[in-house]
KOLMIZA-261312 format. One record per residue (C-alpha): z, x, y. Coordinates in steps of 0.05 Angstrom, whole numbers, padded with zeros to 5 digits, always signed. Layout:
residues N
ZXY ...
END
This chain:
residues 461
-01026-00105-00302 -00973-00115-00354 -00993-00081-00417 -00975-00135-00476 -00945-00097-00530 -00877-00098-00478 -00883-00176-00466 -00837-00197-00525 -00781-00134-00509 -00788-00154-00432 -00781-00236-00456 -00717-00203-00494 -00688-00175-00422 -00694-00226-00388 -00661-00269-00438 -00598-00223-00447 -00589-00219-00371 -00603-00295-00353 -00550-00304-00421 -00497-00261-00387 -00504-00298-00322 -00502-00370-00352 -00430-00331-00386 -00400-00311-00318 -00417-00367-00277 -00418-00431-00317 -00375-00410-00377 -00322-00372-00339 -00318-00309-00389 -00291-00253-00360 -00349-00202-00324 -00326-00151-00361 -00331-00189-00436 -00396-00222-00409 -00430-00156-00396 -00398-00109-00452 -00423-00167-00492 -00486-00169-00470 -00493-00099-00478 -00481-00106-00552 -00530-00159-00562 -00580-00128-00525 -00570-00054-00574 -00564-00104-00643 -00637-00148-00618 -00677-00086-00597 -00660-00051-00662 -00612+00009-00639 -00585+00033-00709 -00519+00016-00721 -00490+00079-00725 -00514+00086-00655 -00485+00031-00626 -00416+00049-00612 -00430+00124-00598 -00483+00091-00541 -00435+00039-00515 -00377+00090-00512 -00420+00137-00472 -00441+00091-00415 -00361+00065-00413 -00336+00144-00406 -00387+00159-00353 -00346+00119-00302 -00275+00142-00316 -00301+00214-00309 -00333+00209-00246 -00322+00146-00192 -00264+00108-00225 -00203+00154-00195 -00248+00149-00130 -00248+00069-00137 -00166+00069-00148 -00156+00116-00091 -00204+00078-00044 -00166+00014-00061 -00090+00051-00051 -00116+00063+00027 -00138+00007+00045 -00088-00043+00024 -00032-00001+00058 -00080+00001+00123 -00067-00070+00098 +00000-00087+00098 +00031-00026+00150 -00013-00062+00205 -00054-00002+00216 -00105-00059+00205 -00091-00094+00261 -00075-00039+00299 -00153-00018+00290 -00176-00084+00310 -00141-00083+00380 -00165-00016+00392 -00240-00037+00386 -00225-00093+00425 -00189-00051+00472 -00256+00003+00470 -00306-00055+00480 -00261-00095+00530 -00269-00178+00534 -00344-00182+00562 -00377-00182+00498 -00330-00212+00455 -00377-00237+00395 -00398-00162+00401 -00320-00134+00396 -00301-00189+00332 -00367-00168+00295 -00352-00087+00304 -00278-00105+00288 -00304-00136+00228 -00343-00078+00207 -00288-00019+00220 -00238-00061+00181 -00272-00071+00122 -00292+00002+00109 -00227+00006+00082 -00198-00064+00062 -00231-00122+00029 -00273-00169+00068 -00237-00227+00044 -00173-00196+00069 -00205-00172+00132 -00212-00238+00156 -00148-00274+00135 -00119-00214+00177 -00162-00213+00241 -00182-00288+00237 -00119-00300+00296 -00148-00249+00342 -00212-00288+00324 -00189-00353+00355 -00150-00326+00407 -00213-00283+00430 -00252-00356+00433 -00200-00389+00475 -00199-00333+00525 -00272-00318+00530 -00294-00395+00522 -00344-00365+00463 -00356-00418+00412 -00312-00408+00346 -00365-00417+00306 -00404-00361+00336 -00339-00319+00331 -00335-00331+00258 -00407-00319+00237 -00394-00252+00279 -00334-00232+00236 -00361-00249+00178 -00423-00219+00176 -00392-00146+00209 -00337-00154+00151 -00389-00168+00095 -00452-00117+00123 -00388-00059+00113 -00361-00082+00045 -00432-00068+00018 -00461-00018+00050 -00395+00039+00061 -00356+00074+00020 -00299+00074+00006 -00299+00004-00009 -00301-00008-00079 -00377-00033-00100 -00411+00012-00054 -00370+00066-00084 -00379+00042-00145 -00458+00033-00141 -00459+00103-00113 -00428+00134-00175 -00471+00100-00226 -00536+00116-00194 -00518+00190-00188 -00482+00193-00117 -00416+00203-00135 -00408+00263-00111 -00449+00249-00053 -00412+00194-00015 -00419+00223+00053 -00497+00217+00046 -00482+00134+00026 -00436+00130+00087 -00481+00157+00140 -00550+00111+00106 -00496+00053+00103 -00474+00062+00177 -00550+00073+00194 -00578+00010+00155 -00515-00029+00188 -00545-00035+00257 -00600-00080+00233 -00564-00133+00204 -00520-00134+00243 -00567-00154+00305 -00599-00207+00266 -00533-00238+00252 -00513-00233+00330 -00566-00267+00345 -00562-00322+00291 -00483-00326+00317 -00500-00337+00381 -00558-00395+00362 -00512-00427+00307 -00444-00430+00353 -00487-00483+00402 -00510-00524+00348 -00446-00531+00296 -00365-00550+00317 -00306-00524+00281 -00237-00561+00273 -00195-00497+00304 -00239-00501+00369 -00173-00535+00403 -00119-00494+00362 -00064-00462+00398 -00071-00389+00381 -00008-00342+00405 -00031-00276+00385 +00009-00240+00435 +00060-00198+00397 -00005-00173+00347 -00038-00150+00412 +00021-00122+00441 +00030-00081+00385 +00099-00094+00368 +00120-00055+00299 +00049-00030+00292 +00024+00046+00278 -00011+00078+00332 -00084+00090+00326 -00083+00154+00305 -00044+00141+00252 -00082+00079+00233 -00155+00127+00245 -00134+00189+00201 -00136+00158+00128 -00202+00140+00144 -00240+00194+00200 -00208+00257+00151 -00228+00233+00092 -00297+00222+00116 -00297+00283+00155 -00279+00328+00088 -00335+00307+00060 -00383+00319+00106 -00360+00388+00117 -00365+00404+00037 -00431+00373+00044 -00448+00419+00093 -00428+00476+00051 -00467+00452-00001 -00528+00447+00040 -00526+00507+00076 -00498+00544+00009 -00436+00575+00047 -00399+00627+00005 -00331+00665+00016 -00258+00626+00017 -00271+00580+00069 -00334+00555+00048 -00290+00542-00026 -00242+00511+00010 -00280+00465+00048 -00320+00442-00016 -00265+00433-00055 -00236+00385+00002 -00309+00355+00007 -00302+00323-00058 -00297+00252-00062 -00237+00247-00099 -00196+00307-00063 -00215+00279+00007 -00190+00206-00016 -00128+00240-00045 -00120+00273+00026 -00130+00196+00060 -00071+00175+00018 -00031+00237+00045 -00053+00213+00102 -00022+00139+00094 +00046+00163+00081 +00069+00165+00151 +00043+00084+00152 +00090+00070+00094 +00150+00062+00146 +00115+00010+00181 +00110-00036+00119 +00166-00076+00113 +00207-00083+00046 +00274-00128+00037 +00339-00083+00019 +00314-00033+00062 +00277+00003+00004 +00243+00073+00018 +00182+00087+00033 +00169+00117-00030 +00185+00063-00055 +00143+00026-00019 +00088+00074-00039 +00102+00055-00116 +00098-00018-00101 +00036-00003-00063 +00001+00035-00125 +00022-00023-00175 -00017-00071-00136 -00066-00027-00121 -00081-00018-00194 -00083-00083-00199 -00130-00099-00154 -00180-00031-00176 -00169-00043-00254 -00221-00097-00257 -00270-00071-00204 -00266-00001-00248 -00275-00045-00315 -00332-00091-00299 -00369-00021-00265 -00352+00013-00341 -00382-00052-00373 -00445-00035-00322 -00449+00024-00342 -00455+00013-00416 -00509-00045-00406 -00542+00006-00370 -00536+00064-00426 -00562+00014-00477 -00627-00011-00429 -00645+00072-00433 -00632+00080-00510 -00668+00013-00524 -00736+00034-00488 -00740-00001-00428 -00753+00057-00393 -00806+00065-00421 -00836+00001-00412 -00824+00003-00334 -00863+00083-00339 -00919+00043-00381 -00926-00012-00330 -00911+00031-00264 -00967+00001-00226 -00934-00063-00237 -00868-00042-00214 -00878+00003-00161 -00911-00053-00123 -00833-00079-00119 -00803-00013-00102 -00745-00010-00062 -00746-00096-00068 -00738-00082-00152 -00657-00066-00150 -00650-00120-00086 -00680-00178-00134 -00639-00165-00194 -00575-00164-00148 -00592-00221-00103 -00603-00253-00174 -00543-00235-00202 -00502-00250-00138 -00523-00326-00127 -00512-00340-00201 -00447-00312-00203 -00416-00309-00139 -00379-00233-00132 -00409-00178-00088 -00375-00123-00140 -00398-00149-00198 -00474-00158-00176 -00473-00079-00144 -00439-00054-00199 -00479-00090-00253 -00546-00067-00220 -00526-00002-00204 -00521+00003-00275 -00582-00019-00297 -00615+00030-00242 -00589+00084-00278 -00578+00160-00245 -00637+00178-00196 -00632+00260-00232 -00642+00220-00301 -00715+00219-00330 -00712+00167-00378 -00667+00119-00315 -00713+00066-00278 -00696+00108-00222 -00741+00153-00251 -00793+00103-00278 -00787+00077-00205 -00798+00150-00169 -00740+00142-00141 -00710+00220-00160 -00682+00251-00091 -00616+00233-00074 -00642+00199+00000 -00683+00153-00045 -00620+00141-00087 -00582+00119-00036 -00636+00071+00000 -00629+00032-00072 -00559+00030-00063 -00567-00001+00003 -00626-00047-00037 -00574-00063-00091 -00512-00084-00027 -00565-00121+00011 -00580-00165-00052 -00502-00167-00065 -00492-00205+00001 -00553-00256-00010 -00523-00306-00008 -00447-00328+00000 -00441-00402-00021 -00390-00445-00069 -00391-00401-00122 -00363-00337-00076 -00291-00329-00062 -00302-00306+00010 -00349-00366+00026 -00279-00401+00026 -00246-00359+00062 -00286-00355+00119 -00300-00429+00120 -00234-00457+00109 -00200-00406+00161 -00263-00415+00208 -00245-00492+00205 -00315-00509+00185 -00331-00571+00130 -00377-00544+00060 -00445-00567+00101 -00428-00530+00159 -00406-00469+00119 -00472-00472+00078 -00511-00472+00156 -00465-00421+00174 -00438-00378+00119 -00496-00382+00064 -00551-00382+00115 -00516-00323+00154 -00509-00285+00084 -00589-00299+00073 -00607-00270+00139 -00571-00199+00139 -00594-00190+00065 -00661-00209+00077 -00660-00169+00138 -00633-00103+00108 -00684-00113+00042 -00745-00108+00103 -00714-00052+00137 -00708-00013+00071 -00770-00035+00048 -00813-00001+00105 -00765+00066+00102 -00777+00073+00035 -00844+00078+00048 -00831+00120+00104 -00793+00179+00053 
END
């Protein structure tokens, strides 16, 4: 029962969050300005003195910056020159090659997934969408069922695993940061749920619906060939060694190694000196890139990091604007009022952090923002005055679980207001309806099917 002396502060939430939606999605002001703003009116309404407000807003903005924003950038630098070397493709035709043709809705959704550990969903399927159709045409596999499959193993990875931005980002603000090797194994874990349920739907919604590229010629035979590509080692190793630093200085930290080796391997283990060591990694891909002039590939590696910064300056702003929302929500009391009414919210759980994102999501449309912004609110799991706290959840197994509640609620749903709902129905050659049956429906399904699985482990730890 809802004690009532919180009603009117808990009418003045809601408010501020369903104002800052209604901002981002129907006024078109910037995430960023929507939530810092927000944030503002949220610490001037619930009476934060004045000379507290910029001291409170400041702190939430530095938190980032100091501990997930170089991880973000460096995250970003990887991936897009997995991106444009080919190394992306190249790790597409090797699971293909690893699965063989028999299963092929199997081999595009795994693809899928791999790829877009590293590189963007959006861009993940503009790049493997020709294997895509040639895959149909060879196996006789609907195209529709070959899309949903992409789609969903593309999205289920840009959620769930570092080191793609809101994942990585959702980690750092709830106290992971440092911890990303525990978010990759729960994310790879989690993965195998949805992922089945969205098989299954593939296969059910590729008899039913018809796409307009089912009779495209596809020639995808210099891709597969592997003409001017990187090998697969060289397209593995800025992804397996970063990945396999930090699991080592995980394991030091764990077992509490001492002694050289044990510093060494900690200080690889990192997040941001393993992701520093995937870029070292990359530089052998940079040849493979092509540049007019015959520029070099440091070169390269400078027009690489522009864009790159680009791309990682906005995530790494709108996760700073999170974070001060989410420094005002514990100086204004709130915590207090979920500790006051825990029998309330602990009914919700693990479903709490997948509500406000699945909210936040469908209004708005972008995956990042809605991680990033409830990640923020969440607060750090080691905090005692974070709704992590006020919602027990203080170990850092429980912290990650609610950033696999906060990605599942990120992905439901895809529909007109998402940039990748485009992309995968105007490449899949499917109409709006057909991508709501397909796409939005799809989306709904591994969201709602990740929220159940987490639900019953969280009662489970």
């Amino acid at each position: 029962m809802m004690t009532s002396g919180w009603i009117v502060p808990l009418l003045i939430f809601v408010a501020v969050i369903v104002l800052m939606i209604i901002a981002i999605s129907r006024w078109k002001i910037h995430p960023f300005l929507s939530i810092m703003g927000s944030a503002l009116l949220l610490a001037l309404v619930m009476g934060i003195p004045f000379r507290s407000i910029a001291d409170v807003i400041g702190k939430g903005f530095a938190t980032i910056f100091a501990s997930i924003g170089l991880v973000i950038i460096l995250g970003t630098i990887i991936g897009l020159i997995l991106e444009k070397s080919g190394a992306a493709v190249r790790l597409a035709e090797t699971v293909l090659r690893l699965l063989g043709k028999k299963h092929p809705q199997l081999a595009i959704m795994l693809i899928g997934w791999v790829l877009s550990i590293p590189v963007f969903c959006d861009s993940g399927f503009v790049i493997v969408n020709p294997i895509r159709k040639w895959m149909s045409r060879q196996s006789g596999v609907s195209s529709v069922t070959m899309t949903i499959a992409l789609a969903a193993g593309l999205y289920v990875a840009h959620v769930f695993i570092p080191p793609t931005p809101g994942p990585v980002a959702a980690a750092g603000l709830v106290g992971l940061g440092d911890n990303l090797i525990l978010v990759i194994l729960v994310g790879i874990a989690l993965s195998i749920f949805p992922l089945a349920a969205a098989y299954f739907f593939a296969n059910r919604a590729g008899k039913k619906i018809h796409s307009s590229d089912e009779m495209d010629e596809v020639d995808v035979s210099e891709i597969l060939e592997g003409k001017n590509l990187p090998s697969s080692t060289l397209s593995l190793l800025p992804i397996i060694i970063p990945i396999l630093f930090m699991g080592m200085g995980s394991l030091v930290s764990v077992l509490k190694l001492e002694g050289v080796a044990a510093d060494i391997f900690y200080f690889l283990g990192k997040p941001v000196i393993a992701l520093v060591c995937g870029v070292l990694c990359c530089i052998p891909l940079l040849r493979f890139i092509p540049y007019e002039d015959g520029k070099t590939p440091i070169t390269r590696l400078h027009h690489i990091t522009e864009n790159s910064l680009r791309t990682a300056g906005p995530i790494v702003f709108i996760t700073a604007a999170g974070a001060m929302l989410g420094q005002v929500i514990y100086d204004a009391g709130f915590v207090e009022l979920i500790k006051a009414n825990a029998g309330f919210f602990t009914t919700l759980g693990i479903l709490f952090p997948f509500l406000i994102a699945a909210i936040l999501k469908t209004a708005q449309g972008s995956s990042t923002v809605a991680m990033t912004t409830t990640a923020g609110l969440m607060g750090l799991f080691t905090s005692s005055d974070s709704l992590m706290s006020a919602l027990g959840m203080t170990t850092p197994l429980s912290a990650a679980l609610v950033v696999m509640a906060i990605g599942a609620g990120a992905m439901t749903v895809s529909h007109a207001n998402d940039s990748y709902f485009w992309v995968v129905t105007r490449l899949g050659g499917l109409n709006v309806k057909d991508g709501y049956r397909t796409q939005t429906k799809c989306s709904f399904i591994l969201g709602i099917t990740s929220a159940a699985v987490l639900f019953v482990a969280s009662l489970m730890i």
